[in-house]
N, C-alpha and C positions, 0 to 999 in steps of 0.2 A: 613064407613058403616060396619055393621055388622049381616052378616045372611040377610041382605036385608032388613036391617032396621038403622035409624041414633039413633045411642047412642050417646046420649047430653052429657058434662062434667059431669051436674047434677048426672044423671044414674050413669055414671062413677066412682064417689064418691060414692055414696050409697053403690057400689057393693063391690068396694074396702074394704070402711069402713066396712061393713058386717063382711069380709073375715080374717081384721087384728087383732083383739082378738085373735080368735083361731092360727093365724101363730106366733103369741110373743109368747106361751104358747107351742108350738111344740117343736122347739128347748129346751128348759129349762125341759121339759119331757123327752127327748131323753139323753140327757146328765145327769138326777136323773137315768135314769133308768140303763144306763153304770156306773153310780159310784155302784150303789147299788150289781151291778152284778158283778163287778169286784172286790170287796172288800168280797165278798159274803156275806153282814150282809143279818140278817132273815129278810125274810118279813112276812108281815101279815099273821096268820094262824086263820080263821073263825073255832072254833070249836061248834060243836051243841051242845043245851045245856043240862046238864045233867038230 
């Protein structure tokens, strides 16, 4: 039980599934953004335009 409610497996999966897209994609951002830092290449510079 949870919160005073039964979360079925069903629930369970849904929530899960939701959640793991964006957790595969956290790590692999984290670790682009240490190389990118630590090598110091340029990043994107937005300039207005002329």
């Amino acid at each position: 039980m949870l919160a005073g409610r039964d979360v079925g497996g069903e629930q369970m999966h849904v929530d899960a599934y939701a959640a793991v897209p964006f957790l595969c994609w956290l790590p692999n951002l984290v670790v682009a953004e240490f190389l990118i830092r630590r090598r110091k290449l340029p990043s994107l510079r937005v300039t207005p335009p002329a």
